[in-house]
C-alpha positions in Angstrom: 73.4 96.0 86.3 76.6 96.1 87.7 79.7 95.8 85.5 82.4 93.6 87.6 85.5 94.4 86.2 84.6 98.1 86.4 84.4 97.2 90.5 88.2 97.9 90.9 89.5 99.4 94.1 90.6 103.0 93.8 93.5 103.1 95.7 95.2 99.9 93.5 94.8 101.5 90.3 96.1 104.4 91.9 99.3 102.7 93.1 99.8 100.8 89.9 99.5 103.8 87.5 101.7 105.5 89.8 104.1 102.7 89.8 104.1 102.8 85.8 104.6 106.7 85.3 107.7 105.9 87.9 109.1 103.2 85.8 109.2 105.7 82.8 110.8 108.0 84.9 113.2 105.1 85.7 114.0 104.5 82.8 114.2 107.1 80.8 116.7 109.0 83.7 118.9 105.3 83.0 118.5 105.9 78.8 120.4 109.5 79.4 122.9 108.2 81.7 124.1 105.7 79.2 123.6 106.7 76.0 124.4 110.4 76.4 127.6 110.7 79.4 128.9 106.9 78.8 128.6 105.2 75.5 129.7 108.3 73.7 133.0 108.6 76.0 133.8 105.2 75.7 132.9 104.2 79.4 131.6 101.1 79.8 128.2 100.2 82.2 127.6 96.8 83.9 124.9 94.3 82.7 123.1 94.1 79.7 123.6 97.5 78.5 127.8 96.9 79.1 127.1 93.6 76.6 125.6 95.9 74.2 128.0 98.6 74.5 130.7 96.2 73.9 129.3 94.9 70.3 128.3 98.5 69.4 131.9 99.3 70.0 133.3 96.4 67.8 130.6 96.1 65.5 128.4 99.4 65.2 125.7 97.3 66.0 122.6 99.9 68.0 122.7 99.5 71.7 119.1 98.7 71.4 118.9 95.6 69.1 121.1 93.4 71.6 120.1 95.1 74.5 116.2 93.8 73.5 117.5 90.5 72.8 119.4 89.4 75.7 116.4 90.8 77.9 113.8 88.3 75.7 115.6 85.1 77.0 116.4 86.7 80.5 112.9 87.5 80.9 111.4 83.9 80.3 113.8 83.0 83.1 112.0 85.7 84.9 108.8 84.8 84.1 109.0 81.7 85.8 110.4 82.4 89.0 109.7 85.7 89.8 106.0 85.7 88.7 103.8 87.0 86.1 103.5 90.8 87.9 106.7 91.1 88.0 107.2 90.6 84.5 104.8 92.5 83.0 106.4 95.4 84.5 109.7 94.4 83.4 108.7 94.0 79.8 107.4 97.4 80.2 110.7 98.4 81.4 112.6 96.9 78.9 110.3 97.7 75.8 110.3 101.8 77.1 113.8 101.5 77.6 114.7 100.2 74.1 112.3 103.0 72.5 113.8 105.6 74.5 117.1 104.9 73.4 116.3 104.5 70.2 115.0 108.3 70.2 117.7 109.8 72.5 120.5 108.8 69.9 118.6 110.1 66.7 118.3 113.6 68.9 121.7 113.0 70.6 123.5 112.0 66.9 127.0 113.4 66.5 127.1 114.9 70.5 129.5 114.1 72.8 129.3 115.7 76.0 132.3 116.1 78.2 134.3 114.4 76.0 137.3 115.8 77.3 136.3 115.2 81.4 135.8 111.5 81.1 135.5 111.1 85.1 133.0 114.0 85.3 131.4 112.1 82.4 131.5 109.2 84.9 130.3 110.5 87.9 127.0 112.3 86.0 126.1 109.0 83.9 126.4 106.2 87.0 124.1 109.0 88.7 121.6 109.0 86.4 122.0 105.0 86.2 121.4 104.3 89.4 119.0 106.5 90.2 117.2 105.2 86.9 117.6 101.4 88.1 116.6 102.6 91.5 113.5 104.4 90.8 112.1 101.1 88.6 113.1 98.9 91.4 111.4 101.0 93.6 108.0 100.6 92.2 108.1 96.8 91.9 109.6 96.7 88.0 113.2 96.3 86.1 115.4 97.8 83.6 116.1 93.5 82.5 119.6 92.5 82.5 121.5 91.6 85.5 118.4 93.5 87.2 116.5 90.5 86.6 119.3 88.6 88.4 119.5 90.4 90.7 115.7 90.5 91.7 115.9 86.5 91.9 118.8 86.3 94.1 117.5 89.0 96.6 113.9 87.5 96.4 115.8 84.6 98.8 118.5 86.0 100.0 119.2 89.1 102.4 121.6 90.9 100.4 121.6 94.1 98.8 120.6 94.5 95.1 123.4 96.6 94.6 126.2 94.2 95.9 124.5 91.3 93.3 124.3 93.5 90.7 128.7 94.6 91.5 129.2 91.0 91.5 127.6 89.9 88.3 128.9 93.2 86.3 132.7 92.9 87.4 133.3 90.6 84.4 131.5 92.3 82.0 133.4 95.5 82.5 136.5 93.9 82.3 136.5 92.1 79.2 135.7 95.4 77.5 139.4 96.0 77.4 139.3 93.6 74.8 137.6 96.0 73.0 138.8 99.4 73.7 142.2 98.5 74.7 142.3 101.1 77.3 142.8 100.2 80.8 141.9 103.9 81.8 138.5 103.0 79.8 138.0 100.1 82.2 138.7 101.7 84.9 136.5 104.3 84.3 133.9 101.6 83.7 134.7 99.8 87.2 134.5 103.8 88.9 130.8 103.9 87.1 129.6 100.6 88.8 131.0 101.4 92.0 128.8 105.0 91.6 125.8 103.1 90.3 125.6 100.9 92.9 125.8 103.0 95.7 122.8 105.3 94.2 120.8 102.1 93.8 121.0 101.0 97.1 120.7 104.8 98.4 117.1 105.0 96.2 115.8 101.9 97.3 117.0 101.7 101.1 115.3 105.1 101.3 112.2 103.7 99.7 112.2 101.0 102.4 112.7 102.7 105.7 110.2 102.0 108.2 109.3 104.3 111.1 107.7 103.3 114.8 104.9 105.8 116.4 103.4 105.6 120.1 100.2 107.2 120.3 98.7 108.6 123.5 95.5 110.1 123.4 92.0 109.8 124.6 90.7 109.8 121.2 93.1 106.5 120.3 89.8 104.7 118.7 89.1 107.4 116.4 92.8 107.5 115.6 93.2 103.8 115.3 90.1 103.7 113.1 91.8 106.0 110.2 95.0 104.8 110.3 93.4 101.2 109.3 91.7 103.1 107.2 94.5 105.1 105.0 97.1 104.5 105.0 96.4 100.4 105.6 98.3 100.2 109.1 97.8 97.6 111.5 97.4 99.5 114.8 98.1 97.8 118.4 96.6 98.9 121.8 98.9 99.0 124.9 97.5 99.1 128.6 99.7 101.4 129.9 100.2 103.2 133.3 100.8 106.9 133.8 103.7 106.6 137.0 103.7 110.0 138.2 99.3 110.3 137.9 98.5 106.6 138.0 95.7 106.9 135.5 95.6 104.1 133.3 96.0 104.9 129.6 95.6 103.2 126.0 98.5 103.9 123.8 98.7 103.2 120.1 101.4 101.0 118.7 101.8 101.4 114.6 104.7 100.6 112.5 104.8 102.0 109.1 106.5 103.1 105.9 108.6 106.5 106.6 106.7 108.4 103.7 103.3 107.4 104.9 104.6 109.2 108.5 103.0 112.9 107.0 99.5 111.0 107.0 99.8 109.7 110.3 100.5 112.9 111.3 98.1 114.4 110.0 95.3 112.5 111.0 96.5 112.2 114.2 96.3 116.6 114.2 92.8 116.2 112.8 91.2 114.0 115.5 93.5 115.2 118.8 96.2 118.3 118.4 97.0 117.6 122.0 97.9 113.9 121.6 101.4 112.4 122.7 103.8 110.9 119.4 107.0 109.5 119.7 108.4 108.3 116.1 111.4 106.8 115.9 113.1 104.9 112.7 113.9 101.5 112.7 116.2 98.9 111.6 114.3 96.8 109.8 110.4 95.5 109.6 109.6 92.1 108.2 106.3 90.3 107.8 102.9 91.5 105.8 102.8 95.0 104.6 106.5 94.7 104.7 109.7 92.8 103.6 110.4 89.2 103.5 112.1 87.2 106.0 115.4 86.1 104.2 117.5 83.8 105.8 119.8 80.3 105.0 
């Protein structure tokens, strides 16, 4: 007798266990950014974590208590319009986050590194941010915060997670002057977004990018076959014309993701090592398998 919840495609569970080791990644590398370069030298972050910097500084209060507690309310907001999968990964963000932080400062207690380079400091810590936020992002999760706001805005609208999450932070960074009454401080903080966003959009962009291949080969069934197969591509035939011989030919049309090109490639090596590609990038890919069509 046949179990049916044990009848779980391999590949999914594959691709979501993958996708949650990546989130710890994510945010763990975004836990050492802040906690160790930037709230120790007084350099405020954007978001959530810039909120909870800005009480710790004027009332001592852990990172991690208001950091959980804006994320509960943001998350309901979450919940309802960006669906239930995308919260659950988010609340595994979030909960891994505030954990991690809460044992990075016990180890971290009392250290201050580059204390004396604050921009250095800077640099390292938006680094680790971004590539943090953009790693989570990547694999269909968030960090919470202005992540979250992000997420909604860009589920609609074409534009750049990184540019939402600049606009959304710019006050947040500011008012910490009310705080530290250091302008260099602020600026500091308004250096670190800049830094942080460009990594974001650099991690996810690069997560995104899409690549073209024309096939020509005289084994384009076989070929067609596996690449429906793994990686999942839709494959098009082309009646095409050699000029110069006049034979007709059938040549394979496949758009994919850039780091499923090394599979193509080496399927296509398997079944015909003499076999004509072209790959090219491209611009942009929308419809199933890809992104969203997002327009006014």
């Amino acid at each position: 007798m046949k179990v049916p919840y044990l009848n779980i495609p391999k590949q999914p569970l594959q691709r979501e266990a993958k996708d949650y080791i990546m989130i710890v990644l994510g945010v763990m590398l975004y836990g050492i950014g802040w906690t160790v370069f930037l709230l120790p030298n007084d350099i405020t972050t954007g978001g959530v974590p810039g909120i909870a910097s800005i009480v710790y500084w004027a009332t001592g209060s852990p990172v991690q208590y208001t950091y959980f507690c804006i994320n509960f309310f943001l998350l309901l907001l979450a919940l309802r319009i960006l669906g239930f999968k995308f919260c659950i990964k988010t609340i595994f963000g979030v909960v891994t986050l505030t954990i991690f932080l809460s044992i990075i400062q016990k180890l971290t207690a009392g250290l201050t590194l580059l204390h004396d380079q604050p921009f250095m400091a800077c640099v390292i810590g938006a680094s680790f941010c971004g590539s943090g936020i953009g790693i989570t992002f990547s694999s269909n999760g968030s960090t919470g915060g202005t992540d979250i706001i992000a997420a909604i805005i860009n589920k609609y609208r074409d534009i750049t997670l990184g540019r939402v999450i600049l606009i959304c932070d710019l006050i947040i960074i500011s008012s910490s002057y009310l705080v530290l009454k250091d302008w260099e401080k602020v600026v500091y903080g308004f250096v670190t977004l800049y830094i942080c966003s460009f990594v974001l959009d650099q991690v996810v962009n690069s997560a995104r990018q899409s690549v073209q291949f024309f096939i020509i080969s005289d084994q384009y069934k076989e070929i067609a076959r596996r690449i429906n197969e793994y990686p999942h591509r839709g494959v098009t035939i082309i009646n095409a014309t050699g000029f110069y011989t006049g034979k007709e030919i059938k040549m394979i049309f496949v758009l994919a993701k850039k780091r499923e090109s090394s599979i193509i490639f080496r399927l296509i090596k398997d079944v015909d090592p003499k076999a004509f590609v072209s790959q090219s990038a491209v611009i942009g890919v929308y419809g199933e398998g890809f992104d969203h069509i997002k327009v006014r």
